[in-house]
Structures are given as structure tokens and as C-alpha cells.
mmJSON file of the N, C-alpha and C atoms, coordinates in Angstrom:
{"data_MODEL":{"atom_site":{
"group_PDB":["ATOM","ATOM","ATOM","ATOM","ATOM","ATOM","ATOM","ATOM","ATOM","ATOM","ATOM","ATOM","ATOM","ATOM","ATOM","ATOM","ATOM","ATOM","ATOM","ATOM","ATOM","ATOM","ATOM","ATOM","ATOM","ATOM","ATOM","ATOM","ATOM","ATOM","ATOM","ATOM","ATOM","ATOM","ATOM","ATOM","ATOM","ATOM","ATOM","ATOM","ATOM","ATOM","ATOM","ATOM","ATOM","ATOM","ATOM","ATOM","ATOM","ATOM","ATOM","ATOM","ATOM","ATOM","ATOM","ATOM","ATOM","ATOM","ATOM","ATOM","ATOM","ATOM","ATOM","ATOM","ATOM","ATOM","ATOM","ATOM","ATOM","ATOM","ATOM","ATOM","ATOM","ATOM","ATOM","ATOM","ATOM","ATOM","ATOM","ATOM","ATOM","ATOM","ATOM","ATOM","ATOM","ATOM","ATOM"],
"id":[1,2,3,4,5,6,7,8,9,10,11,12,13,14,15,16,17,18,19,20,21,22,23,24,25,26,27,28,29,30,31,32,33,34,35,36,37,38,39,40,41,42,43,44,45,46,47,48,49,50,51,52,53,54,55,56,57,58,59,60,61,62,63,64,65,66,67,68,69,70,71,72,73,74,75,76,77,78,79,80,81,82,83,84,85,86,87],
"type_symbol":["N","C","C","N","C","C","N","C","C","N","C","C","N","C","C","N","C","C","N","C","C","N","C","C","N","C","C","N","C","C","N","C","C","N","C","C","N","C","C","N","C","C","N","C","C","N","C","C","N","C","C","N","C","C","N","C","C","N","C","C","N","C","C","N","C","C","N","C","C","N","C","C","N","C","C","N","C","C","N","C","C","N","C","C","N","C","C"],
"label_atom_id":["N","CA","C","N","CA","C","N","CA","C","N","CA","C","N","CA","C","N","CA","C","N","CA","C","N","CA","C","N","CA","C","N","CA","C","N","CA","C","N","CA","C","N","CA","C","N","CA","C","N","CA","C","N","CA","C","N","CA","C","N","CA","C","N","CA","C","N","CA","C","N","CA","C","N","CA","C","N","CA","C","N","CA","C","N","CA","C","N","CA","C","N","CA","C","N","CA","C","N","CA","C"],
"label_alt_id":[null,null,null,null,null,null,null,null,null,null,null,null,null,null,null,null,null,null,null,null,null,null,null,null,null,null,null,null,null,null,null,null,null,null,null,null,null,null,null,null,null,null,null,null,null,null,null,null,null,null,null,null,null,null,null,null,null,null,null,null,null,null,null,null,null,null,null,null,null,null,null,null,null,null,null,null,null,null,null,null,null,null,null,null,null,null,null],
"label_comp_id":["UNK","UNK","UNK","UNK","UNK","UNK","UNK","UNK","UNK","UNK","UNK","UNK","UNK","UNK","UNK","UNK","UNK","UNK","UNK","UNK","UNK","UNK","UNK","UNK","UNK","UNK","UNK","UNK","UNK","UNK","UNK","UNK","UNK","UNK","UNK","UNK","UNK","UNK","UNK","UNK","UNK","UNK","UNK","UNK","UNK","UNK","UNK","UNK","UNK","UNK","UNK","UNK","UNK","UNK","UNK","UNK","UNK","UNK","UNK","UNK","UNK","UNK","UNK","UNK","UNK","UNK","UNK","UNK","UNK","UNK","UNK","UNK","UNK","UNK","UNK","UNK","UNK","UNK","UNK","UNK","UNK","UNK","UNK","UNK","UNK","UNK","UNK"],
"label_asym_id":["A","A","A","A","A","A","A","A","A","A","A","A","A","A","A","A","A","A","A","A","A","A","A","A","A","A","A","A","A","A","A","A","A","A","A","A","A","A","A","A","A","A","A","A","A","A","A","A","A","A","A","A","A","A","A","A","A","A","A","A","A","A","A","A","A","A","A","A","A","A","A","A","A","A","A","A","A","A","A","A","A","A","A","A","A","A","A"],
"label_entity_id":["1","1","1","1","1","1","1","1","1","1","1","1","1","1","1","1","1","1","1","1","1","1","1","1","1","1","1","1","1","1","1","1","1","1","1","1","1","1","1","1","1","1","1","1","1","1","1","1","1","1","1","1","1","1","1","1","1","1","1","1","1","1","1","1","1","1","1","1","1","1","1","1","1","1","1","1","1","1","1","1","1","1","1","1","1","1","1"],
"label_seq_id":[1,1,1,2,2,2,3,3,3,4,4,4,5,5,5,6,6,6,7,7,7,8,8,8,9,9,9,10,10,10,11,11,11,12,12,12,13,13,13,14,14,14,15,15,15,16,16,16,17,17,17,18,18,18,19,19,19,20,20,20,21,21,21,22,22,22,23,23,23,24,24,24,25,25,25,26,26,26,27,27,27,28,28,28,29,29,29],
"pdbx_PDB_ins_code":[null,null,null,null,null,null,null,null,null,null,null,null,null,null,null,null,null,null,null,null,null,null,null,null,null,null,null,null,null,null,null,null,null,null,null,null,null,null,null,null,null,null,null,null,null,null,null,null,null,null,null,null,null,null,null,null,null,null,null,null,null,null,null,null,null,null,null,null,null,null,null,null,null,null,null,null,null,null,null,null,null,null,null,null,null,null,null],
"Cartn_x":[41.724,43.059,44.119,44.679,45.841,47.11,47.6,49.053,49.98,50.182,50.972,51.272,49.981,49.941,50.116,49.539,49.831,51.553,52.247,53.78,54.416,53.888,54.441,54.19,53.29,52.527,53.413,53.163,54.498,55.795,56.518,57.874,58.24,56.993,57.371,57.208,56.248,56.403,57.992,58.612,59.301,60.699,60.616,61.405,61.275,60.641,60.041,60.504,60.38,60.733,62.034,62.994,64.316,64.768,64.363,64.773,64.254,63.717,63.219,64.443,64.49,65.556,67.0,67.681,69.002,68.895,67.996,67.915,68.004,67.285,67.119,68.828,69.413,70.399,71.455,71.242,72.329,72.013,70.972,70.766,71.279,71.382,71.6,73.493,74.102,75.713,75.655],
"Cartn_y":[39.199,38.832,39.47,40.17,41.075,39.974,40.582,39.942,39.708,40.671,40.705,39.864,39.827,39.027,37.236,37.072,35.556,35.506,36.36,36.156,35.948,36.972,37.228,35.515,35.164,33.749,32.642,32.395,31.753,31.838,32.744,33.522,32.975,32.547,32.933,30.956,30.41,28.851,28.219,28.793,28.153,28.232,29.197,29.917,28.806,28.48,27.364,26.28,25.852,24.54,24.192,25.008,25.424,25.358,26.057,26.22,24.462,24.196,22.897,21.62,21.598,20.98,20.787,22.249,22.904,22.385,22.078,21.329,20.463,19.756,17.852,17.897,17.958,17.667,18.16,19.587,19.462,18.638,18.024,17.642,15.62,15.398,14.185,13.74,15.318,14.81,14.846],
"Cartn_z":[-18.675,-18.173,-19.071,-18.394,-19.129,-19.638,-20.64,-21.398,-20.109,-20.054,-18.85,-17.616,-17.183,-15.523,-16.476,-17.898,-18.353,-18.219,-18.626,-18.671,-17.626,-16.664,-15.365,-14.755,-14.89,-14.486,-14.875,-15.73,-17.13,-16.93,-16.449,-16.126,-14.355,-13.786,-12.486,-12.573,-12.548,-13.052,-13.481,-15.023,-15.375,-14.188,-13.402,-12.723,-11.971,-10.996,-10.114,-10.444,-11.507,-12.355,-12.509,-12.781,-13.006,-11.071,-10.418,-8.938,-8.364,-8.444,-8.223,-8.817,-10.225,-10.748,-9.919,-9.912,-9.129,-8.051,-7.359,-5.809,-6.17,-6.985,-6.943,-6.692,-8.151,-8.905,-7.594,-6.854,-6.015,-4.818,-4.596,-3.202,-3.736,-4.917,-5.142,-5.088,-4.992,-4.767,-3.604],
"occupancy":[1.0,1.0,1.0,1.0,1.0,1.0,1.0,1.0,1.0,1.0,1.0,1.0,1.0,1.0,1.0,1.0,1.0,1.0,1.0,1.0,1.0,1.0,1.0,1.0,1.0,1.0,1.0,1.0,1.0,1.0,1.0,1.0,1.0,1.0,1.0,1.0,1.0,1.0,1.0,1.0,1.0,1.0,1.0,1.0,1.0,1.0,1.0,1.0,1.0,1.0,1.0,1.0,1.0,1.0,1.0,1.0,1.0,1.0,1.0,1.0,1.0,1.0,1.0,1.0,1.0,1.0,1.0,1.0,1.0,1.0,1.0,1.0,1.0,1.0,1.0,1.0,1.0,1.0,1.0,1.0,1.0,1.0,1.0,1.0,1.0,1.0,1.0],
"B_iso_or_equiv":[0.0,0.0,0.0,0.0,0.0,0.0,0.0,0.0,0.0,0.0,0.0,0.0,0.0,0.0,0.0,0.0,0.0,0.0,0.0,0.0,0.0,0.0,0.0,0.0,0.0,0.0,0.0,0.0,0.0,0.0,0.0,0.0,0.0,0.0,0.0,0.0,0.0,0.0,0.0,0.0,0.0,0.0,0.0,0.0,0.0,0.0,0.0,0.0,0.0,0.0,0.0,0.0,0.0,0.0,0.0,0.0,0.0,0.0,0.0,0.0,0.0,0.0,0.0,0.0,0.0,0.0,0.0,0.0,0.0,0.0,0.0,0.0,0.0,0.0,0.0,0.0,0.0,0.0,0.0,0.0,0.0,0.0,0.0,0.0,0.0,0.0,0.0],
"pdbx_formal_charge":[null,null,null,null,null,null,null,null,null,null,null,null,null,null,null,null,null,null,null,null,null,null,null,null,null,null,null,null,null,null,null,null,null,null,null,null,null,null,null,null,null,null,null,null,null,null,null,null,null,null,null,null,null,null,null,null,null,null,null,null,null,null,null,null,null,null,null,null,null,null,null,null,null,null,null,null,null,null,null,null,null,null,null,null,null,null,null],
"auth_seq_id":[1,1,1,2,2,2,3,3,3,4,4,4,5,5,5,6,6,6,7,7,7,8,8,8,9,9,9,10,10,10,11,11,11,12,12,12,13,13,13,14,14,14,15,15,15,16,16,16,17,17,17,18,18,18,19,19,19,20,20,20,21,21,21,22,22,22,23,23,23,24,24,24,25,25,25,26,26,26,27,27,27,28,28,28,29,29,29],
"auth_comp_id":["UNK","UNK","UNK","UNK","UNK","UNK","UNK","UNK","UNK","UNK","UNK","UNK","UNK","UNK","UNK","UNK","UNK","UNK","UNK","UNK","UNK","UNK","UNK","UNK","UNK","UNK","UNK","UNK","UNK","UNK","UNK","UNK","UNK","UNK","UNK","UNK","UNK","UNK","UNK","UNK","UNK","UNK","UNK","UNK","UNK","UNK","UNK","UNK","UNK","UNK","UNK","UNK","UNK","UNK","UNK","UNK","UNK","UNK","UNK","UNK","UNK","UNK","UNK","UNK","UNK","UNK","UNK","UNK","UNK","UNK","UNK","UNK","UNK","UNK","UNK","UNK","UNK","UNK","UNK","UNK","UNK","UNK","UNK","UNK","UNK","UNK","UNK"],
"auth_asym_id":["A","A","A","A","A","A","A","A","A","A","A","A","A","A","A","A","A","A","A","A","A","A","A","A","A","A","A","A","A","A","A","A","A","A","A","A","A","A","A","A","A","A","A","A","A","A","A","A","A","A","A","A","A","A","A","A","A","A","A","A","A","A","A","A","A","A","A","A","A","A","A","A","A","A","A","A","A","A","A","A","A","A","A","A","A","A","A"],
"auth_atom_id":["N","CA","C","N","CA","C","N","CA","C","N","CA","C","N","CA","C","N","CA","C","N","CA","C","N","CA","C","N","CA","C","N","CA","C","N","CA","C","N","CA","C","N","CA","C","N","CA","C","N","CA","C","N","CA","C","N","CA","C","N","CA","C","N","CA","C","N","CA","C","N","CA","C","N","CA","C","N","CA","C","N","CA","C","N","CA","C","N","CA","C","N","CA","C","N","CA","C","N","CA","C"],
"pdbx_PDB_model_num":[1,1,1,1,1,1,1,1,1,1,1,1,1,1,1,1,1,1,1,1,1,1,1,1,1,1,1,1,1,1,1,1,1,1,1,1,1,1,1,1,1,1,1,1,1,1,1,1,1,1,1,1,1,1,1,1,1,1,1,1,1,1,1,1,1,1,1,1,1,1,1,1,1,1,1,1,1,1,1,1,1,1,1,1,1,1,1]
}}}
């Protein structure tokens, strides 16, 4: 398993996590 595809993996998650949040938080005003 390349360095790479772990970051890309890692990178694309926290991304998710963050986009996920921005909804809650805007869908709660």
C-alpha cells in the first residue's frame, strides 16, 4: 500500500467530516 493512496484516503475522510459538520450546523439555523 503506497504512501500516497494512505493520504489521499486520510485527506478525502477528513474532507467528509468537515462537509458533514457544515451541513449539520447549517441545516440547524
Amino acid at each position: 500500500m503506497e504512501i500516497v493512496t494512505v493520504v489521499v484516503a486520510v485527506a478525502a475522510l477528513i474532507v467528509s467530516i468537515v462537509a458533514l459538520v457544515t451541513t449539520l450546523r447549517t441545516t440547524r439555523r
